[in-house]
DSSP file (Angstrom, degrees, kcal/mol; ACC not computed):
  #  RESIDUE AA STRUCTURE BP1 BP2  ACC     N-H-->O    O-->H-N    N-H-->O    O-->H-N    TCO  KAPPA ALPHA  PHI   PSI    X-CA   Y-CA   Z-CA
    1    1 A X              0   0    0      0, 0.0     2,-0.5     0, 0.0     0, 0.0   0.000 360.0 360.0 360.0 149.8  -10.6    1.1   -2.6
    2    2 A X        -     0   0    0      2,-0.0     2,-0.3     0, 0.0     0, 0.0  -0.973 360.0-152.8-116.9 121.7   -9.9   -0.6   -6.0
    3    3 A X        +     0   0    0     -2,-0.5     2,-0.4    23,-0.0    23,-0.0  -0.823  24.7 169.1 -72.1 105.0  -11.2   -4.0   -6.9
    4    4 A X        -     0   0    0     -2,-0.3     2,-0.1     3,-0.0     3,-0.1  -0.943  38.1-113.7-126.0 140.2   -8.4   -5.8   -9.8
    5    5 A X        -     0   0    0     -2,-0.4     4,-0.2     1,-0.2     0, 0.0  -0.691  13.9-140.5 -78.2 149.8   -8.9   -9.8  -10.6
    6    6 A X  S >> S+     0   0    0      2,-0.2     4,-2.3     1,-0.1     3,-1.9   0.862 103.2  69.8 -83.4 -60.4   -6.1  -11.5   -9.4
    7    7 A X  T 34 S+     0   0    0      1,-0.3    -1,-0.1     2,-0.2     5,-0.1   0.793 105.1  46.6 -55.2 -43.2   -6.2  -13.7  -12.6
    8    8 A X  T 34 S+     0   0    0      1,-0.2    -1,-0.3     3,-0.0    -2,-0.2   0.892 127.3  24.4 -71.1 -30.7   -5.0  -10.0  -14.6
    9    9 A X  T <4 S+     0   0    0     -3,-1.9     2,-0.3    -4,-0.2    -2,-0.2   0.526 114.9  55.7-143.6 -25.5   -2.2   -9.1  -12.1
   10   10 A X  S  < S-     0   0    0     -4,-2.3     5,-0.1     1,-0.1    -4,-0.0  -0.796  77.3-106.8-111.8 155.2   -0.7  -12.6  -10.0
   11   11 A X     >  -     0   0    0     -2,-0.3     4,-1.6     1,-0.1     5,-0.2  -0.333  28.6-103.1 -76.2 165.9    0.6  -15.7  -11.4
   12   12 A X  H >> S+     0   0    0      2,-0.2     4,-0.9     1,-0.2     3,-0.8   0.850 114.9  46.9 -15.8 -76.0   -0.7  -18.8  -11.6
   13   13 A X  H 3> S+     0   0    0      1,-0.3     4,-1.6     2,-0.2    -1,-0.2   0.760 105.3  58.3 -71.6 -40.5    1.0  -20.3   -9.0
   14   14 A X  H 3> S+     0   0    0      2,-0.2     4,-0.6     1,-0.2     3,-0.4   0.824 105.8  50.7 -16.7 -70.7    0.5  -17.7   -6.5
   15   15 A X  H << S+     0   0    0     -4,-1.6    -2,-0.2    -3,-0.8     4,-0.2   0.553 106.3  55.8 -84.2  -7.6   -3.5  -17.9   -6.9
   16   16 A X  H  X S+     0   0    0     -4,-0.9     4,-0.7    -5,-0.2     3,-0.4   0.886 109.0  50.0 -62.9 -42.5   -3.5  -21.7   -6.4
   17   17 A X  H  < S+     0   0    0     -4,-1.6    -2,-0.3    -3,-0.4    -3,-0.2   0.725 117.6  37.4 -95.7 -16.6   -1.7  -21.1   -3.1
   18   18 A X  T >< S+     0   0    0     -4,-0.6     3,-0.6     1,-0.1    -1,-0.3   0.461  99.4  75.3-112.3  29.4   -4.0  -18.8   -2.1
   19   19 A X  T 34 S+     0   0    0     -3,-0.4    -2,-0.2    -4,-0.2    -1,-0.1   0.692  89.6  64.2 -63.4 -45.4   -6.7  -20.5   -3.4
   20   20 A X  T 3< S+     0   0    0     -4,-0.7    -1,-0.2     1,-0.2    -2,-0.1   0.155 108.2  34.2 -99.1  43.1   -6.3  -22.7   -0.5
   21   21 A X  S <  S+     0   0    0     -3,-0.6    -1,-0.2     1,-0.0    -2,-0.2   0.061 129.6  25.4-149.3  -1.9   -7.0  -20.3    2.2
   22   22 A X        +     0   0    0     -4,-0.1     2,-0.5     5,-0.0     3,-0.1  -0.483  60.6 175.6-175.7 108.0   -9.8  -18.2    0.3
   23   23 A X        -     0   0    0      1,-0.2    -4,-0.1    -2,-0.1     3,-0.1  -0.882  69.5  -2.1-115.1 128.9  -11.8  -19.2   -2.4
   24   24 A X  S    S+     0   0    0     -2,-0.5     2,-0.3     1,-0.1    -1,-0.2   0.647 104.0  95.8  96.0  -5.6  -14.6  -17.0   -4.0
   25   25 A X  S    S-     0   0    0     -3,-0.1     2,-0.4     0, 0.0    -1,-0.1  -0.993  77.2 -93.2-142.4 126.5  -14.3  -13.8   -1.6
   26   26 A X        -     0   0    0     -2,-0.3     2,-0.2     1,-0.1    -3,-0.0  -0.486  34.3-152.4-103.7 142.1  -12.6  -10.5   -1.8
   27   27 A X        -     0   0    0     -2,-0.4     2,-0.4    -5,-0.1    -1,-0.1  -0.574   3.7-145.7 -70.8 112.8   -9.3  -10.1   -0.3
   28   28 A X        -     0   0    0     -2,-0.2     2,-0.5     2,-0.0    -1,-0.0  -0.726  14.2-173.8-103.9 141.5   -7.9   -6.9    1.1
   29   29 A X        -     0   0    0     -2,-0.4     2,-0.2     3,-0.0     3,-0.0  -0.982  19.8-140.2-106.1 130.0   -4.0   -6.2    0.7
   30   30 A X        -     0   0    0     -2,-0.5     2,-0.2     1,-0.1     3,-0.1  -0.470  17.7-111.8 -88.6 155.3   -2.9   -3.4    2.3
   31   31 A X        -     0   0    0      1,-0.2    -1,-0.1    -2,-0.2     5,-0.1  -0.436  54.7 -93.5 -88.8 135.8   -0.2   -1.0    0.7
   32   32 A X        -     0   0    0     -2,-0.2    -1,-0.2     1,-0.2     4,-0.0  -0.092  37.9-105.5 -65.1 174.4    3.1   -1.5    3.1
   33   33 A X  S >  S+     0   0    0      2,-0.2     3,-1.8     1,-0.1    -1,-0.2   0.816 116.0  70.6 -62.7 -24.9    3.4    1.3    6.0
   34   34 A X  T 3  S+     0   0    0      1,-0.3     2,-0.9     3,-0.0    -1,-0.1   0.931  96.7  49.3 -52.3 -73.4    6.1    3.0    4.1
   35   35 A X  T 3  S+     0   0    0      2,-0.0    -1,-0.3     0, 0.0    -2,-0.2   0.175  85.8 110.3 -45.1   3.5    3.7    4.1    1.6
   36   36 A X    <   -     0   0    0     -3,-1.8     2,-0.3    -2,-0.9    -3,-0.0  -0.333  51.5-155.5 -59.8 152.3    1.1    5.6    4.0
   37   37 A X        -     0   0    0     -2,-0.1     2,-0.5     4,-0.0    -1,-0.1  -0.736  23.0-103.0-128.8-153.6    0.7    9.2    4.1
   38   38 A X    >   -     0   0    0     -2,-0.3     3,-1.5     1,-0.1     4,-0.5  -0.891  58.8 -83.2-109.1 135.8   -0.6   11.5    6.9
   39   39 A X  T 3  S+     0   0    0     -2,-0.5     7,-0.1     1,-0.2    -1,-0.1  -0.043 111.6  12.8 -32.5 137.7   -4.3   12.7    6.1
   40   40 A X  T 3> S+     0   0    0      1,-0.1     6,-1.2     5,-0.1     4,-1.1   0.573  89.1 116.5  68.4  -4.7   -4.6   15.8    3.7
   41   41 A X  T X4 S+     0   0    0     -3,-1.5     3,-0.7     2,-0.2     6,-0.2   0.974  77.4  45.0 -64.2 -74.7   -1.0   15.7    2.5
   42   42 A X  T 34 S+     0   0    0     -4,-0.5    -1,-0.1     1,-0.2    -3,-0.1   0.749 121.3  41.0 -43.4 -48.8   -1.8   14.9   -1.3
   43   43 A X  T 34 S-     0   0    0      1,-0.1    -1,-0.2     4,-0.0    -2,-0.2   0.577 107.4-119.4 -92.5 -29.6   -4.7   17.7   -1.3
   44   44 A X  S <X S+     0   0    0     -4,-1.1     4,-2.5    -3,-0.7    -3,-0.2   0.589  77.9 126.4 104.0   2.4   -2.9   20.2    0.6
   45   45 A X  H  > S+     0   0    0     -5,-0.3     4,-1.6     1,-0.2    -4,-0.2   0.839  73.2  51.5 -55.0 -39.9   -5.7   20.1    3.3
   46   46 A X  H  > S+     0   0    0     -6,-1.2     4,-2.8     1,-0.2    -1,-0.2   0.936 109.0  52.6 -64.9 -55.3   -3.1   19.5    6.1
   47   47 A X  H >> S+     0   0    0     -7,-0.5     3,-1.7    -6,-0.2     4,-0.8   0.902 109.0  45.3 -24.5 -74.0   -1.2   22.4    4.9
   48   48 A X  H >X S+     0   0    0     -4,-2.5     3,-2.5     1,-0.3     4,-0.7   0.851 118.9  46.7 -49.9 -68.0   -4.1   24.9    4.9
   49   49 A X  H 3X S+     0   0    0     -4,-1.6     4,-1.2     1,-0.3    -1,-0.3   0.602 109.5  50.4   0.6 -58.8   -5.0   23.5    8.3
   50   50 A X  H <X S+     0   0    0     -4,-2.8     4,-1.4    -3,-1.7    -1,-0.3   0.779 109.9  51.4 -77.5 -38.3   -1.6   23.6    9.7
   51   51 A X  H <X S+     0   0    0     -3,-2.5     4,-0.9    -4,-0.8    -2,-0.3   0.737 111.1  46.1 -82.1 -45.1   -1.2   27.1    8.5
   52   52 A X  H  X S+     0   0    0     -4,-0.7     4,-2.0     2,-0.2    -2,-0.2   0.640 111.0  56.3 -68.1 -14.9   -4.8   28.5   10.3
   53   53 A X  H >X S+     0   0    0     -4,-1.2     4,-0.8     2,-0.2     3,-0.7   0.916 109.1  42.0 -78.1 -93.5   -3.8   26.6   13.4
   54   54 A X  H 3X S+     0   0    0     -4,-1.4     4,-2.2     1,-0.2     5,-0.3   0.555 113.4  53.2 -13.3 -39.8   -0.6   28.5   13.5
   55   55 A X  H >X S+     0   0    0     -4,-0.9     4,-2.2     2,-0.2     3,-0.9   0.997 115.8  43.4 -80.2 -70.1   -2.5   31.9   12.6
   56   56 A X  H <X S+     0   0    0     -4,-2.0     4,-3.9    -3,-0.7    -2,-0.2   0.822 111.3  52.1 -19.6 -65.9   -4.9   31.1   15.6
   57   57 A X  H 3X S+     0   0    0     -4,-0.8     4,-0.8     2,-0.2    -1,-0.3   0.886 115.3  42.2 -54.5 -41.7   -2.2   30.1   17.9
   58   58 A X  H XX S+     0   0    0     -4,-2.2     4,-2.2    -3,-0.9     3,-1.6   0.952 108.8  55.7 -84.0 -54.4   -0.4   33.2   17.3
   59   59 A X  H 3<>S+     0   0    0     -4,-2.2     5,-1.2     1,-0.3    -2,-0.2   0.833 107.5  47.7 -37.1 -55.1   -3.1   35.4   17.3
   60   60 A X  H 3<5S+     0   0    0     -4,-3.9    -1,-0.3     3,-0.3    -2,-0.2   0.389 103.7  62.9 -56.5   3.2   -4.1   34.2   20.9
   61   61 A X  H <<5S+     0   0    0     -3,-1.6    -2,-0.2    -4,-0.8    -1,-0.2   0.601 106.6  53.3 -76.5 -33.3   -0.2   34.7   22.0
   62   62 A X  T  <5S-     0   0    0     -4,-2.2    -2,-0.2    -5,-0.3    -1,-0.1   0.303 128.0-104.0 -79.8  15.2   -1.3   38.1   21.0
   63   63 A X  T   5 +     0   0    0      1,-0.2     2,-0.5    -5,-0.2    -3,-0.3   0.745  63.2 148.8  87.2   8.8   -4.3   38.3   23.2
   64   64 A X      < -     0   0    0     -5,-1.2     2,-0.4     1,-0.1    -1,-0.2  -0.703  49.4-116.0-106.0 129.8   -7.0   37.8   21.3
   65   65 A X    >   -     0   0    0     -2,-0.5     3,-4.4    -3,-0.1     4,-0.5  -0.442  15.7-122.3 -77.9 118.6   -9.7   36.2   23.3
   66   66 A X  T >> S+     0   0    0     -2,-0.4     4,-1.1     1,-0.3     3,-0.5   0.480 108.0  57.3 -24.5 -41.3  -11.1   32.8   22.5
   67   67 A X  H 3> S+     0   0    0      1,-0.2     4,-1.5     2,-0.2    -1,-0.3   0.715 112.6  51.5 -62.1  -6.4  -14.8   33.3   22.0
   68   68 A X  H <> S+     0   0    0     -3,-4.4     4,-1.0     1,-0.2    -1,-0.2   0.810 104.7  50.8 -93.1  -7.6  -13.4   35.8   19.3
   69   69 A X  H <> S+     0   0    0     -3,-0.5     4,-0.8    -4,-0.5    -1,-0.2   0.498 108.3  54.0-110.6 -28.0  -11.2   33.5   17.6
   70   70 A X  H  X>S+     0   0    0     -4,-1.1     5,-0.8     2,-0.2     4,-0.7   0.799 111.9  48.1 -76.1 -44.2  -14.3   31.0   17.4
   71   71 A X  H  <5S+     0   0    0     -4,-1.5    -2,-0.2    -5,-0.2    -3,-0.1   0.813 112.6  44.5 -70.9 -23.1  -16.1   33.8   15.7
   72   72 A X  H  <5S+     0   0    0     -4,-1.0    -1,-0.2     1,-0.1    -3,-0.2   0.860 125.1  31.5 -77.1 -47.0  -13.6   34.7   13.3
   73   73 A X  H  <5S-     0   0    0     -4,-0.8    -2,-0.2     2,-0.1    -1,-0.1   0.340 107.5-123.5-103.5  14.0  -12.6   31.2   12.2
   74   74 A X  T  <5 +     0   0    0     -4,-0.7     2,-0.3     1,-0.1    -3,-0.2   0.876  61.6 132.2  43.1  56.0  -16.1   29.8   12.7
   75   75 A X      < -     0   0    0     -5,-0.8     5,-0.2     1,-0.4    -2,-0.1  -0.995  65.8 -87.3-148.6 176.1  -15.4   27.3   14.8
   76   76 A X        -     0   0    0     -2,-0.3    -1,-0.4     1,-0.1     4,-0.2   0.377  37.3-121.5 -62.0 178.5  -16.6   25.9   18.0
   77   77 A X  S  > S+     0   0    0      2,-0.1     4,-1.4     3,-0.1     3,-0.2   0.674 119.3  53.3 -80.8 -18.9  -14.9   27.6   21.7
   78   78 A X  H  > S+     0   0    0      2,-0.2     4,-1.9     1,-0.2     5,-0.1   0.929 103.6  50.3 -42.2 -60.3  -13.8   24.0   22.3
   79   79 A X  H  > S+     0   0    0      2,-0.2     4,-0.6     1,-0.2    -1,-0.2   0.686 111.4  51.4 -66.3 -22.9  -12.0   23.6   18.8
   80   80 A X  H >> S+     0   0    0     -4,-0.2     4,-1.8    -3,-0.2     3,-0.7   0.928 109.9  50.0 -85.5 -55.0  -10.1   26.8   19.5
   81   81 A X  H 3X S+     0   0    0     -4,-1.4     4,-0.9     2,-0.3    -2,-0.2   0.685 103.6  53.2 -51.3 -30.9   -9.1   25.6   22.7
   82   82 A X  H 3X S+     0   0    0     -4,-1.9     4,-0.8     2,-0.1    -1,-0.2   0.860 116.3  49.0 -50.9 -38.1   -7.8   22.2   21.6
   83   83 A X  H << S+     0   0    0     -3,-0.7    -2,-0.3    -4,-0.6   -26,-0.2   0.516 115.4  34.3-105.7   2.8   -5.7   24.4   19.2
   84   84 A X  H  < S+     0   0    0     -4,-1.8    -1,-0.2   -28,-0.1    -3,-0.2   0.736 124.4  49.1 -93.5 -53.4   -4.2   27.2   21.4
   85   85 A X  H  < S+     0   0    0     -4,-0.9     2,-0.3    -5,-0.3    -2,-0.2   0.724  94.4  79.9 -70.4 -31.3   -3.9   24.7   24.0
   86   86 A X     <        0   0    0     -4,-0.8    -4,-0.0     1,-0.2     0, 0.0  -0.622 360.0 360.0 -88.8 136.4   -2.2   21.8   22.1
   87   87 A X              0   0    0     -2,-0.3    -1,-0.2     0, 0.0    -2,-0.1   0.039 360.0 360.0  76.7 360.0    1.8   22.0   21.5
């Protein structure tokens, strides 16, 4: 999160009015909903993700048995099972 003085970035009149509901303390605004994104989109994290899930998922349509599918992608038999199991 990024800390900016109000005094650089709102008018005047603006920090008088909210002057009288918070004086002295910092104020979070949140960024509208539009402008949310989904975890891992900018970094491409979601991608890769999205793309080993898929590889998983097909690979167990092909038989390949979950404890092997934990050992190959190193990750728990649980976590494999959320992700064959899930769609």
């Amino acid at each position: 999160m990024k800390y900016t003085n109000a005094q650089k970035v709102l008018p005047e009149k603006l920090i008088l009015e909210i002057q009288k509901y918070v004086q002295g303390e910092t104020i979070y605004i949140p960024k509208p909903e539009s402008d949310y994104q989904k975890w891992g989109t900018s970094t491409g994290s979601r991608k890769r993700l999205d793309y080993r899930n898929a590889a998983i998922r097909d690979a167990f349509a092909r038989g390949v048995r979950i404890e092997r599918l934990a050992e190959d992608y190193y990750l728990s038999v649980e976590s494999i099972k959320k992700i064959v199991y899930s769609h």
